[in-house]
N, C-alpha and C positions, 0 to 999 in steps of 0.2 A: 255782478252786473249781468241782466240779461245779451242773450248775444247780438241778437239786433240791434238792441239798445247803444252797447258802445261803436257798432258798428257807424251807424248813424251819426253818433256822437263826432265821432273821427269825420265819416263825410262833411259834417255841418262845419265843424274846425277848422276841415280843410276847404273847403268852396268861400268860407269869408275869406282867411290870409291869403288864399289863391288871387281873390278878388283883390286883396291890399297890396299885392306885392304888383299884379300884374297893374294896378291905380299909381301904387309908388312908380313904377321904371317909366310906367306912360306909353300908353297902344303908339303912339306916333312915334315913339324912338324905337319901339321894338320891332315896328316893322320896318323903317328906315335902316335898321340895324341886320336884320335878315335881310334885307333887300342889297346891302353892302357885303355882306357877308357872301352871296350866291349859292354857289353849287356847293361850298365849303362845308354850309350849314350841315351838310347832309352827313358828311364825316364826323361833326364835330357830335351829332346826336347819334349815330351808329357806333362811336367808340365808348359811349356808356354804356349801348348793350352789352358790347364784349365785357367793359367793366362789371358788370350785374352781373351775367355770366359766370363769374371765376368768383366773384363774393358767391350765386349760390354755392358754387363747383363747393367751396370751404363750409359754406354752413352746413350744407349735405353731408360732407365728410363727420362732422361735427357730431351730428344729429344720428346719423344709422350706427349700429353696431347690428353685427350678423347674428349674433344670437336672439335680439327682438325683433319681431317680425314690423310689430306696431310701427318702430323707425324707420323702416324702410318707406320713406315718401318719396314720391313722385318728385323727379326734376323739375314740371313745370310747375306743382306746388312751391315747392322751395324756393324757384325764380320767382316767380308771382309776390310771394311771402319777401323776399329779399328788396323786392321794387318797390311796394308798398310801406313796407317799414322805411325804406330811407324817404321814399315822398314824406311822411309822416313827421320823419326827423327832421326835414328841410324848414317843415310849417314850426315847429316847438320854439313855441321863445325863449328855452331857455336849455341850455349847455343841449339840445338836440337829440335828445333821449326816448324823444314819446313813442318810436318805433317799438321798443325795446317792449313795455309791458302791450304794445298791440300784439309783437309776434309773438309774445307769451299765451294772452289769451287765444290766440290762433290755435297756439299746438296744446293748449292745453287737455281737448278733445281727443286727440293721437293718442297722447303721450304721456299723461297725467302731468299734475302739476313741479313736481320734483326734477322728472325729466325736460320738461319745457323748459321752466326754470334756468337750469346750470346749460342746455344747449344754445338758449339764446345769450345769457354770460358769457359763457365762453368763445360764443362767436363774438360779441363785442370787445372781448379780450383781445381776440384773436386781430381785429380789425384795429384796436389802438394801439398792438404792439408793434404790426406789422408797418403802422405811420412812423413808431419809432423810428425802424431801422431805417425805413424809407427816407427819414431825416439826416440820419446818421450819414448814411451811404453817400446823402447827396451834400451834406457839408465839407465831406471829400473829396464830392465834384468841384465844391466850390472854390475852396482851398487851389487845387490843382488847375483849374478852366480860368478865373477870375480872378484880377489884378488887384491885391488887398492893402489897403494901408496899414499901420498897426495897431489902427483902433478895430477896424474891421476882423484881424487877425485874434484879436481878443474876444468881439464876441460870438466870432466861429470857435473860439477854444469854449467860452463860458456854454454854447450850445450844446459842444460835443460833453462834455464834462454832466450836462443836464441829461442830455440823450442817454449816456451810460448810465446814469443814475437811474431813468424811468424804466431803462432795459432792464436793471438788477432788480429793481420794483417787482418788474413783471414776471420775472424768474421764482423770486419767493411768493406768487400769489401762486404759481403753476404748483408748487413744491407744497405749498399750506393751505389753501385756499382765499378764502375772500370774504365771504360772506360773514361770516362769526366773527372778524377780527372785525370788521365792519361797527356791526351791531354793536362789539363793547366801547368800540372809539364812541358811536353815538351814545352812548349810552354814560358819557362824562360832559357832552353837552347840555348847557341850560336848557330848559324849556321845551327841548324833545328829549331829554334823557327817562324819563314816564314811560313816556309813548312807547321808547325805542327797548325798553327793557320788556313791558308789556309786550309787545311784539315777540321777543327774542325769545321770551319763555314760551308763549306761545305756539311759537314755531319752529323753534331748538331742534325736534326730530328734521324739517324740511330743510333747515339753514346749515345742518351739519350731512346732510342728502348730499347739498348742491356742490358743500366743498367737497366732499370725496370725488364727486364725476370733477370735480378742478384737476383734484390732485392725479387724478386716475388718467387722463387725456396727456400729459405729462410722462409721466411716472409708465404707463402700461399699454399705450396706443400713440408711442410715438412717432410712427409709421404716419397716423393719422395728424398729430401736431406737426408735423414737417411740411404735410402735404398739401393741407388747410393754410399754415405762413405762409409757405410760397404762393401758391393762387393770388392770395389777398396781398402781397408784395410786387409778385405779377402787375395785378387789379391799377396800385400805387402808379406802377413804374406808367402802365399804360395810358392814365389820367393825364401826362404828360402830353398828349397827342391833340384832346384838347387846345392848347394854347397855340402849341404847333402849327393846327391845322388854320385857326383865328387870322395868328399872324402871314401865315400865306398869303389868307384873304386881303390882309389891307398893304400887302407887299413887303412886308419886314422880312429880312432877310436872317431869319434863324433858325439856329442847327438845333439839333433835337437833343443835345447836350442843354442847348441853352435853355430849350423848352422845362429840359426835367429844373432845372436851377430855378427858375423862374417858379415853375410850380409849388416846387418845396418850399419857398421863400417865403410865398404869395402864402401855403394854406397855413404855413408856422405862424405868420401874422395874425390869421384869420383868427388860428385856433390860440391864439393867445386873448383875445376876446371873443369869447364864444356864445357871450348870452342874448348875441344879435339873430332875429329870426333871418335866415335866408345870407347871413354875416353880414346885413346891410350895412354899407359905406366901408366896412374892416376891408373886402377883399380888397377893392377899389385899390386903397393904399397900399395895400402888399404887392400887387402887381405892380403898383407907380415904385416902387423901390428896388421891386426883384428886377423889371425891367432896367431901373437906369443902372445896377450894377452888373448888366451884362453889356453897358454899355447902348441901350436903346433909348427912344424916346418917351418917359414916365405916363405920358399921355395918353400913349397906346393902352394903358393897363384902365381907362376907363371903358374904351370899346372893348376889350376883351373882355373885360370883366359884364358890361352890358352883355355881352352874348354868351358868356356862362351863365347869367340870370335867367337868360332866355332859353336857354337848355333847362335847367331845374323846373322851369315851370312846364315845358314841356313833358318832363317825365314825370311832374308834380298830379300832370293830367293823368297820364297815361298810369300812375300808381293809386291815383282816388277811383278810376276805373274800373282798378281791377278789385277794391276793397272787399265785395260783395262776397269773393272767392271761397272756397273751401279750400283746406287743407285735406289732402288725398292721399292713402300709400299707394304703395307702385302697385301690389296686387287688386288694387283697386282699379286702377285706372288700367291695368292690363286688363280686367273685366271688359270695364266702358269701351275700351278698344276692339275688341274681339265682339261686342255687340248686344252683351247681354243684358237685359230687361232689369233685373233687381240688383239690387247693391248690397252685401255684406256689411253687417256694423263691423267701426273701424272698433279693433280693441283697444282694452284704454289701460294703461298702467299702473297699477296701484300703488302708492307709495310703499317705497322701499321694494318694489318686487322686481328692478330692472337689475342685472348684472353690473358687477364693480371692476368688469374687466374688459 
């Protein structure tokens, strides 16, 4: 697909659901909502920066190795590139993915398509494992903070019990890769198993490319797997601050233990149904449950949840804005800085010709 083309495509996708979702919530609640919210609003959209922040901080990690030059991109490529793809994700109606083949096409120009490919894998790897633990961690909160019946005792065990399970999941994707075990599961389904074999022959050389950089980021940079988790665990923990900051505003009096509880709660629910665009109505309720078992009012968790809406679409703006962007390496933009007239083609990587180490 030409690059305009889908570029366009994604703007046009995103200015109608922008349009539906800002028609769903309803201009008069949203500014009623901001207007209740105050000075608060300001933190509560200042803490996504830093959130973006440390997701690029990990994608970047992800993306360079010191032997290709190519990978060396630019920080505010990568932020830009991190902002836009989750705007993107926020619009997809369905399990929230469409980020994923835009930041592909992005860097496919850098980095060829092999290395695109398994960078933006692995940073969505990297981003669904680290929710794991951020689950884990905090059903330990909950267990310990929150007063449990033993029904509730069960299905903080039945979570943790799933948590280890997705964690062990994600250890042998690091260890095998992903991709090619992928293709043969599809490839025992009806009705795409054609298609998906088709494919798989097809692109066997790129599909066993991308698990090697799995297995490799693992296995030989794990300096850089450590360092990329934590950011993006970081990224989790900090999300918290969000709700935090909400509940200040309408005077609820909650500790920022409660915040993470409430958080973790609210997005387990969320992401338990996930095929809603924007999680329409899912957060809602996870917040009315995560709330009344720390003891609050379940009600609150619809203002709250109205003013994370209101946030998303905020940054829904500011990420369709920035669509237009390039992706840039850093000797590039060290050019542009320093002031000079023309711009060096960025080189592009040939399949198979990037380093396995």
């Amino acid at each position: 697909m030409n690059s305009k083309l889908y570029k366009a495509l994604f703007l046009i996708i995103g200015i109608v659901s922008l349009g539906y979702m800002i028609y769903g919530t309803g201009v008069a609640v949203i500014w009623e909502d901001i207007s209740r919210t105050g000075y608060w609003f300001i933190p509560v959209i200042g803490s996504w920066l830093l959130i973006y922040i440390l997701n690029a901080l990990a994608f970047r990690l992800i993306i360079r190795e010191p032997q290709l030059p190519e990978t060396n991109l630019s920080f505010r490529s990568v932020l830009r590139l991190t902002i836009t793809g989750y705007a993107i994700n926020y619009i997809t109606p369905f399990v929230a993915l469409g980020g994923e083949p835009y930041r592909i096409m992005q860097l496919k120009p850098a980095l060829g398509i092999q290395k695109a490919t398994s960078s933006v894998l692995l940073y969505s790897l990297m981003h669904m494992f680290s929710h794991v633990l951020f689950w884990l961690v905090s059903i330990i909160l909950i267990v310990a903070a929150v007063p449990l019946n033993n029904m509730m005792l069960g299905g903080c065990f039945a979570l943790l019990v799933a948590g280890l399970g997705l964690g062990y999941w994600f250890i042998n994707v690091y260890k095998k890769g992903f991709t090619v075990s992928t293709f043969r599961l599809l490839e025992k389904i009806p009705f795409i198993k054609t298609r998906a074999r088709e494919f798989a022959l097809k692109n066997a050389e790129n599909l066993y490319e991308v698990d090697d950089q799995i297995r490799i980021l693992y296995a030989e940079r794990q300096r850089v797997f450590y360092a990329s988790l934590a950011y993006e665990f970081l990224a989790r923990a900090i999300g918290c601050l969000e709700i935090y900051f909400t509940a200040q505003a309408i005077g609820l009096e909650m500790t920022l233990v409660q915040s993470l509880i409430v958080s973790s709660g609210s997005s387990l629910f969320a992401n338990l149904i996930f095929f809603f665009p924007m999680q329409l109505g899912t957060r809602e309720g996870g917040l009315a449950l995560a709330l009344t078992s720390v003891g609050m009012p379940a009600a609150s968790g619809i203002f709250i949840g109205v003013v994370m809406r209101i946030r998303e679409i905020v940054w829904i703006v500011i990420g369709l804005a920035l669509i237009n962007k390039k992706v840039k390496n850093k000797e590039l933009n060290d050019q542009d800085n320093a002031g000079e007239s023309e711009m060096k083609p960025v080189p592009v990587a040939l399949p198979g010709s990037y380093s396995k180490n």
